[in-house]
C-alpha positions, 0 to 999 in steps of 0.5 A: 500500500501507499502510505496515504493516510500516515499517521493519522487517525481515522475514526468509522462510526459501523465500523465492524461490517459491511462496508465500515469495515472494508473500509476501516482494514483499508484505511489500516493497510494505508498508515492510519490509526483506526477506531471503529465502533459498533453496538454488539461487542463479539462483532466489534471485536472480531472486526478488530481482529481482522483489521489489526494494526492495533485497531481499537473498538468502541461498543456505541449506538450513534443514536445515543449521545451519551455514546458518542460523548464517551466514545470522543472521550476514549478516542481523544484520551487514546490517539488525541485528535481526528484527522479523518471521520466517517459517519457510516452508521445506519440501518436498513430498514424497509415496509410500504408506506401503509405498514410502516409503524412509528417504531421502524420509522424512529429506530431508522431515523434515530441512527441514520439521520440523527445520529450522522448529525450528532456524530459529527456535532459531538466530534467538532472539539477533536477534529483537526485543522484539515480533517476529512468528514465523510458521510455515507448516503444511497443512491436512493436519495434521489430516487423513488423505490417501492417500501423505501420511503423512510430510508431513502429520506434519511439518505436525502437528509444526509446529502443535504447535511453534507453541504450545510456541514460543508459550509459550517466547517469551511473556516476550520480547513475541514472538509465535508463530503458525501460517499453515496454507493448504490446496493452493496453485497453486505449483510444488510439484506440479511437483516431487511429479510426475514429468511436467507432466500429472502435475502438472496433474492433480494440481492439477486433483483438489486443486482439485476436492477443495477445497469452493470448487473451486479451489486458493489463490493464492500472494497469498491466503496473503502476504495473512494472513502480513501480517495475522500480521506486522503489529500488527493481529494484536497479540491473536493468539498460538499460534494457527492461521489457516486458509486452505484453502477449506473443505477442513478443515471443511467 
């Protein structure tokens, strides 16, 4: 590996699977210091084990402020300051409209749009001049899909709080930017289904829904959040990188 992120220390709220933890053994593999956090702790450890490069775990809910203080409290008092942030923390949760109750609605919001907020608000003091925030969002957020209605409008929430937080942070040397993949072959289908045939077929109608056929791999997308983390993308700010296979624009 180059090298790019020497030194500095990134931090990947969901960080244990998926996509958060691709990128996380990147940003390792890269030089970088990496805290991952996660709420069930023999996952969280596990994906510290994989990661290695003396890798630390944090058990949060980013829902929770109570959290998210302890969590900054740990990560400053370990490796000081932030050079790198990425709010990757999310659920998937999916219902048509007309059963969709007020707890999916709350536990949906709860993590992906307020707790993207509040990771980023409550990391203020710790990030450094210069840092790199990186927030995922989904190609949904511009688009209309079937039992998608509470997901994809977090998703929109987060683009729009990439540039309001883009704004915001200007003064300060930090850049804000928006990672948003189309589907990605994680184990979040796993939790939306309620079987592993469901599941599958759900991979499989999201992947042939897709103009290249297939879904993303989770190191496709630890790929660009490098990209974003790293001083090449030093002229990027408020910005959104796609990575959906075409899905929304073609």
């Amino acid at each position: 590996m180059s090298g790019k992120l020497h030194n500095k220390t990134a931090m990947i709220t969901g960080g244990s699977a998926g996509i958060g933890l691709a990128t996380a053994k990147r940003f390792a593999a890269e030089g970088a210091r990496v805290v991952i956090t996660g709420r069930n702790a023999a996952t969280l450890d596990k994906a510290v084990q994989e990661i290695g490069h003396g890798a630390l775990g944090v058990q949060a809910d980013s829902a929770s402020l109570e959290d998210l203080d302890q969590l900054y409290h740990t990560v400053s008092s370990t490796f000081g300051g932030i050079d790198v942030l990425v709010a990757n923390a999310a659920v998937y949760v999916l219902g048509p409209l007309a059963d969709f109750t007020e707890a999916m609605f709350d536990r949906q919001s709860n993590v992906n749009f307020k707790g993207t907020f509040f990771t980023v608000q409550k990391a203020l003091p710790y990030l450094k001049e210069g840092a790199s925030v990186i927030l995922l969002s989904s190609v949904v957020n511009g688009m209309g899909v079937p039992n998608h209605a509470s997901y994809a409008a977090t998703k929109a929430a987060i683009r729009s709080l990439g540039r309001s937080f883009a704004v915001e942070l200007l003064g300060r040397g930090i850049r804000v930017n928006v990672l948003t993949p189309g589907p990605v072959d994680t184990n979040v289908f796993d939790q939306a289904a309620a079987t592993k045939e469901e599941a599958s077929a759900m991979k499989k109608a999201m992947g042939d829904f897709t103009p290249l056929k297939r879904l993303g791999r989770p190191e496709e997308i630890a790929g660009a959040a490098l990209y974003l983390a790293s001083d090449e993308s030093a002229f990027m700010i408020g910005a959104e990188l796609l990575l959906d296979g075409g899905l929304g624009s073609l």
